[in-house]
C-alpha positions, 0 to 999 in steps of 0.5 A: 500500500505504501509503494502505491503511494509513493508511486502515485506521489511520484508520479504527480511530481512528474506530471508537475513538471511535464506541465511546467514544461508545457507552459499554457498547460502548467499555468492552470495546474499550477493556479488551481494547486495555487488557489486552493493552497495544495504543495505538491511535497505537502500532499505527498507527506500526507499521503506518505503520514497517512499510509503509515498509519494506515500500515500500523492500524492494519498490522496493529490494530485491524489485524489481530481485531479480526483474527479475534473476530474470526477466532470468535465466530470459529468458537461460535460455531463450533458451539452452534454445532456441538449443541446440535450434536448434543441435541441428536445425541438427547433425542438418540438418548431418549429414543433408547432409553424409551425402547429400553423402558418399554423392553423392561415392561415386556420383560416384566409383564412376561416374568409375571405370565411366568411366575403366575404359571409357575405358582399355579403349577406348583399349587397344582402340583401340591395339591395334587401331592397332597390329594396322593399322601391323603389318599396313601395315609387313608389307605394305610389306615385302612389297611392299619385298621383291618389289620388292627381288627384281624389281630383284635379278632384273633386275641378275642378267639384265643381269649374266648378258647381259654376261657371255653377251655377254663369253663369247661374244666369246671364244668367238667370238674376235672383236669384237662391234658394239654392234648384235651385243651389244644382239641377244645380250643383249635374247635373253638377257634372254628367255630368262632371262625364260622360265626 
C-alpha cells in the first residue's frame, strides 16, 4: 500500500513538471494547486503520514481485531454445532432409553405370565401331592385298621378258647391234658371262625 503511494506521489511530481514544461498547460495546474493552497511535497507527506498509519492500524490494530473476530465466530460455531450434536445425541438418548423402558415392561409383564404359571403349577402340583399322601395315609389306615381288627379278632378267639377251655374244666370238674385243651380250643377257634 505504501509503494502505491509513493508511486502515485511520484508520479504527480512528474506530471508537475511535464506541465511546467508545457507552459499554457502548467499555468492552470499550477493556479488551481495555487488557489486552493495544495504543495505538491505537502500532499505527498500526507499521503506518505497517512499510509503509515494506515500500515500500523492494519498490522496493529485491524489485524489481530479480526483474527479475534474470526477466532470468535470459529468458537461460535463450533458451539452452534456441538449443541446440535448434543441435541441428536438427547433425542438418540431418549429414543433408547424409551425402547429400553418399554423392553423392561415386556420383560416384566412376561416374568409375571411366568411366575403366575409357575405358582399355579406348583399349587397344582401340591395339591395334587397332597390329594396322593391323603389318599396313601387313608389307605394305610385302612389297611392299619383291618389289620388292627384281624389281630383284635384273633386275641378275642384265643381269649374266648381259654376261657371255653377254663369253663369247661369246671364244668367238667376235672383236669384237662394239654392234648384235651389244644382239641377244645383249635374247635373253638372254628367255630368262632364260622360265626
Amino acid at each position: 500500500m505504501l509503494s502505491t503511494l509513493l508511486v502515485l506521489a511520484e508520479a504527480t511530481g512528474h506530471a508537475a513538471e511535464a506541465a511546467a514544461a508545457h507552459g499554457e498547460a502548467a499555468t492552470g495546474v499550477t493556479k488551481i494547486m495555487q488557489d486552493f493552497g495544495l504543495s505538491v511535497p505537502l500532499i505527498l507527506a500526507q499521503a506518505l503520514s497517512f499510509s503509515i498509519v494506515a500500515f500500523v492500524l492494519w498490522k496493529f490494530g485491524f489485524k489481530p481485531v479480526l483474527a479475534t473476530l474470526d477466532e470468535r465466530q470459529q468458537k461460535i460455531d463450533s458451539g452452534l454445532r456441538y449443541a446440535e450434536e448434543m441435541q441428536a445425541k438427547l433425542a438418540a438418548a431418549q429414543h433408547e432409553s424409551t425402547a429400553i423402558v418399554k423392553k423392561a415392561q415386556t420383560d416384566a409383564s412376561r416374568i409375571i405370565d411366568e411366575a403366575r404359571k409357575s405358582a399355579k403349577d406348583f399349587l397344582d402340583k401340591q395339591t395334587q401331592e397332597a390329594a396322593a399322601k391323603a389318599n396313601d395315609t387313608l389307605v394305610k389306615a385302612q389297611q392299619a385298621i383291618e389289620l388292627e381288627h384281624r389281630k383284635m379278632l384273633a386275641d378275642a378267639r384265643t381269649e374266648i378258647a381259654r376261657l371255653v377251655v377254663i369253663t369247661t374244666e369246671r364244668v367238667l370238674a376235672k383236669k384237662l391234658s394239654d392234648a384235651d385243651r389244644s382239641a377244645y380250643n383249635d374247635a373253638a377257634s372254628r367255630e368262632l371262625t364260622n360265626v
